[in-house]
TIVEX-383743 format. One record per residue (C-alpha): x negated, y, z negated; residue in three letters; residue number from 1. Coordinates in pm, 1 decimal, always signed. Layout:
BEGIN
<r c1="X" c2="Y" c3="Z" rest="Ala" nr="NUM"/>
...
***
This chain:
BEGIN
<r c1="+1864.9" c2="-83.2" c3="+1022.2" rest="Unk" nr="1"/>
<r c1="+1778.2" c2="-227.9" c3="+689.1" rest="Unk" nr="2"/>
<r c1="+1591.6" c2="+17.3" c3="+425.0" rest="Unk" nr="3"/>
<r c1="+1193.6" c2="+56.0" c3="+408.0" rest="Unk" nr="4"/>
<r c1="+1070.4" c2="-219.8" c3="+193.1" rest="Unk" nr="5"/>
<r c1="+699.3" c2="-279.7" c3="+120.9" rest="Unk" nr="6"/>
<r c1="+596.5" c2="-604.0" c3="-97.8" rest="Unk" nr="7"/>
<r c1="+246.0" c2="-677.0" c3="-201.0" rest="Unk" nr="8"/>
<r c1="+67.7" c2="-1050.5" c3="-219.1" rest="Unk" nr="9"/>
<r c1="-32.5" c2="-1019.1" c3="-591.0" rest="Unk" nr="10"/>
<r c1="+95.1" c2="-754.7" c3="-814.3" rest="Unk" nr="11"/>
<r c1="-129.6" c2="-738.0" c3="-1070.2" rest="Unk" nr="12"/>
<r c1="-554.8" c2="-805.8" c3="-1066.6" rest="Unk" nr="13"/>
<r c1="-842.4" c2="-655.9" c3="-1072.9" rest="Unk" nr="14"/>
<r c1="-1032.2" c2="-357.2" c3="-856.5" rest="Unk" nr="15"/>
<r c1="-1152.1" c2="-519.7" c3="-518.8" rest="Unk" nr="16"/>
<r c1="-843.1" c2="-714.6" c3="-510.7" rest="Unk" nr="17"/>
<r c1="-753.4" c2="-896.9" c3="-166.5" rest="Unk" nr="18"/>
<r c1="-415.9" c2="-819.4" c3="-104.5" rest="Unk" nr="19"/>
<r c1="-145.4" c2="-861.4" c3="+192.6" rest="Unk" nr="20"/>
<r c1="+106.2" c2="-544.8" c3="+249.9" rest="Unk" nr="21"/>
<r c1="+441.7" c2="-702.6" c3="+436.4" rest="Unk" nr="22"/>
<r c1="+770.7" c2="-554.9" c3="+489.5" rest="Unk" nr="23"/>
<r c1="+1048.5" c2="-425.7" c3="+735.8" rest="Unk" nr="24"/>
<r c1="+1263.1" c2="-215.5" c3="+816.6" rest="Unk" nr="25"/>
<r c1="+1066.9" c2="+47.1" c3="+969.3" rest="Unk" nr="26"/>
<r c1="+1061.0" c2="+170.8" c3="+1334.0" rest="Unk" nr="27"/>
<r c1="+935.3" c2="-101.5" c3="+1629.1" rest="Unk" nr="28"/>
<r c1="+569.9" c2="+6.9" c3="+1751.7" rest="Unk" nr="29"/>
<r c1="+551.2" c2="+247.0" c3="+1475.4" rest="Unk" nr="30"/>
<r c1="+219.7" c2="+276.1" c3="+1263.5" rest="Unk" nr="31"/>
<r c1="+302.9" c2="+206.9" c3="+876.3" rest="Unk" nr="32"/>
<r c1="-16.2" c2="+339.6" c3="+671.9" rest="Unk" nr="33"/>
<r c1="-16.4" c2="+133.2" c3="+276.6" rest="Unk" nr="34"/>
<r c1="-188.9" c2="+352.4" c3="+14.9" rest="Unk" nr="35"/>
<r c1="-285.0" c2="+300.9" c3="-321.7" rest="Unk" nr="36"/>
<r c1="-225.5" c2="+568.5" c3="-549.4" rest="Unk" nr="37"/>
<r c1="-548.7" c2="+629.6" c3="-831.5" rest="Unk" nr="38"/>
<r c1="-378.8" c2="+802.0" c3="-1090.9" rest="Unk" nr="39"/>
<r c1="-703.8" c2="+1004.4" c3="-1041.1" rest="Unk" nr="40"/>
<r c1="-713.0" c2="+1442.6" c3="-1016.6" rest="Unk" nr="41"/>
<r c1="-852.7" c2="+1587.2" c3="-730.9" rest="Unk" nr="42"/>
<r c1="-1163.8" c2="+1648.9" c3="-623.1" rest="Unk" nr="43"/>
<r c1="-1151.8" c2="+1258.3" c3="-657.0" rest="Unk" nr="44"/>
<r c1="-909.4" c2="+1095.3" c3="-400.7" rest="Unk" nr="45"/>
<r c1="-563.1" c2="+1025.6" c3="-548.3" rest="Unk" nr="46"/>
<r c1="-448.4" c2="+786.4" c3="-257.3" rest="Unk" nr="47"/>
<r c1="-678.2" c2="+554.0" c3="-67.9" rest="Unk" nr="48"/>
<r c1="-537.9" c2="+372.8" c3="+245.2" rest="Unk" nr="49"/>
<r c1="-587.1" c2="-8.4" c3="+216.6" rest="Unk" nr="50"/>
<r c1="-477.2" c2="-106.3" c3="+531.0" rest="Unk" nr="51"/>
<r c1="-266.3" c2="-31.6" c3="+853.1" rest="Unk" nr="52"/>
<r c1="-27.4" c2="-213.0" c3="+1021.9" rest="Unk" nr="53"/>
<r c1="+208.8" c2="-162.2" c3="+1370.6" rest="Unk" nr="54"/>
<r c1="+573.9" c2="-288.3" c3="+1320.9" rest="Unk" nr="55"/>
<r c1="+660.3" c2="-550.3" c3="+1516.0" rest="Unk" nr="56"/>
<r c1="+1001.7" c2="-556.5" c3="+1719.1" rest="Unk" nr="57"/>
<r c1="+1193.3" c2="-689.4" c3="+1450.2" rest="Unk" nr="58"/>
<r c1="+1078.7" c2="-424.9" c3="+1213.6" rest="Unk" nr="59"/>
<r c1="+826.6" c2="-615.3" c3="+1009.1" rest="Unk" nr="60"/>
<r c1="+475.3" c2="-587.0" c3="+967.7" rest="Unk" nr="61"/>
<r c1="+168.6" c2="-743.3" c3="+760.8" rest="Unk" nr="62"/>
<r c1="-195.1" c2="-621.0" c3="+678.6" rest="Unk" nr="63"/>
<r c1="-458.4" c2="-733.8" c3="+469.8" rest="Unk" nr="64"/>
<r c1="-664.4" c2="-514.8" c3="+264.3" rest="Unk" nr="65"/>
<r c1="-801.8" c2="-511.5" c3="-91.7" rest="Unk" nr="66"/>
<r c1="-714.8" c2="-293.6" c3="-422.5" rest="Unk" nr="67"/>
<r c1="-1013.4" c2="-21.2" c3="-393.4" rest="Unk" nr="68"/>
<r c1="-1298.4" c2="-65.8" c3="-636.7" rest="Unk" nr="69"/>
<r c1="-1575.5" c2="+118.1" c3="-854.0" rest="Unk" nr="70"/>
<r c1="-1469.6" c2="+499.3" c3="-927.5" rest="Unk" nr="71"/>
<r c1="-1172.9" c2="+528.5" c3="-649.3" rest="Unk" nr="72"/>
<r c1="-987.5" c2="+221.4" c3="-866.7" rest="Unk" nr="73"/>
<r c1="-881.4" c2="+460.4" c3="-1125.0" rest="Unk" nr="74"/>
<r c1="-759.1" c2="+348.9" c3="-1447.1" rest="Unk" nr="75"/>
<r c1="-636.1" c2="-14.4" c3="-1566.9" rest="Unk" nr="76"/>
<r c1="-219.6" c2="-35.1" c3="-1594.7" rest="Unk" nr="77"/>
<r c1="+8.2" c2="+39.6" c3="-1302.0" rest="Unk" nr="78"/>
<r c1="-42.8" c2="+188.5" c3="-940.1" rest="Unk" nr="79"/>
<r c1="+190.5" c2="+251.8" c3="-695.4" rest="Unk" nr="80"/>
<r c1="+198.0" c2="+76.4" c3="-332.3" rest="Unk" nr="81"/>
<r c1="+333.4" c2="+332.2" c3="-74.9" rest="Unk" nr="82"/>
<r c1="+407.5" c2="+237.8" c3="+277.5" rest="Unk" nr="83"/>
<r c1="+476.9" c2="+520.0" c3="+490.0" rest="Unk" nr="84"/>
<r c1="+560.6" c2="+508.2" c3="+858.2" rest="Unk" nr="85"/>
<r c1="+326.2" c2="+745.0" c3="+1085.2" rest="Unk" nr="86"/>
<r c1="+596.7" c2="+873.6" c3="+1292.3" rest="Unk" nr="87"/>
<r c1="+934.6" c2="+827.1" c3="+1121.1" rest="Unk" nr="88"/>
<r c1="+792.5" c2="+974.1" c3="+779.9" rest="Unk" nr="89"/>
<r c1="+974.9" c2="+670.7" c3="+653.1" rest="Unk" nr="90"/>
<r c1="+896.0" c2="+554.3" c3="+261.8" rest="Unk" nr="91"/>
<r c1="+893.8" c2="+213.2" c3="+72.2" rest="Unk" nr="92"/>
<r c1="+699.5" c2="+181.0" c3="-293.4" rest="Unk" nr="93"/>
<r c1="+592.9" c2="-100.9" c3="-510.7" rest="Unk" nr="94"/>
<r c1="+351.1" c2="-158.7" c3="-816.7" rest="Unk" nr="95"/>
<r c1="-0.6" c2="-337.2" c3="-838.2" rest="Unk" nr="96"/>
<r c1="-132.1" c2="-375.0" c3="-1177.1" rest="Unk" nr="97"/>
<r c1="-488.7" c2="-319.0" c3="-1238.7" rest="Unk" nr="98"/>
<r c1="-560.1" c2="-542.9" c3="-1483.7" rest="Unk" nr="99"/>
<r c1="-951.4" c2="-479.1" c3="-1507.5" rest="Unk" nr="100"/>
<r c1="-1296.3" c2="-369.7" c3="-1329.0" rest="Unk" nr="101"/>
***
């Protein structure tokens, strides 16, 4: 089986960005949760979930969800993408670029 991978339909933009979370290489009917880390210190939330997705039999899988906004956005510059699958514990990163509010 091919690594983890996550990939992200834009990479950089604003908060409140639409955005679609593809990849493969996790396990077949497995949930795959993508979060967006803040940057921010608790109490706040670091992570938000922006979408969920079940891999399909060939290991892919595609959600739509958008970049969080207002005070869970956290600061402009770079944020990491994490895909993580529910069951496996499986792990795939990438960067979005929050360009502005």
């Amino acid at each position: 089986m091919a690594a983890a991978n996550v990939q992200v339909s834009r990479n950089s933009g604003k908060a409140g960005t639409a955005v679609t979370a593809s990849g493969n290489g996790f396990f077949a009917g497995e949930e795959v949760k993508i979060s967006y880390a803040t940057g921010l210190s608790a109490p706040n939330p670091t992570k938000v979930v922006i979408c969920t997705a079940t891999v399909a039999a060939d290991t892919s899988y595609t959600c739509n969800g958008h970049i969080p906004s207002g005070t869970t956005a956290g600061v402009k510059g770079a944020h990491k993408i994490t895909a993580k699958g529910v069951t496996s514990g499986l792990k795939a990163t990438t960067t979005f670029t929050r360009t502005k509010t």
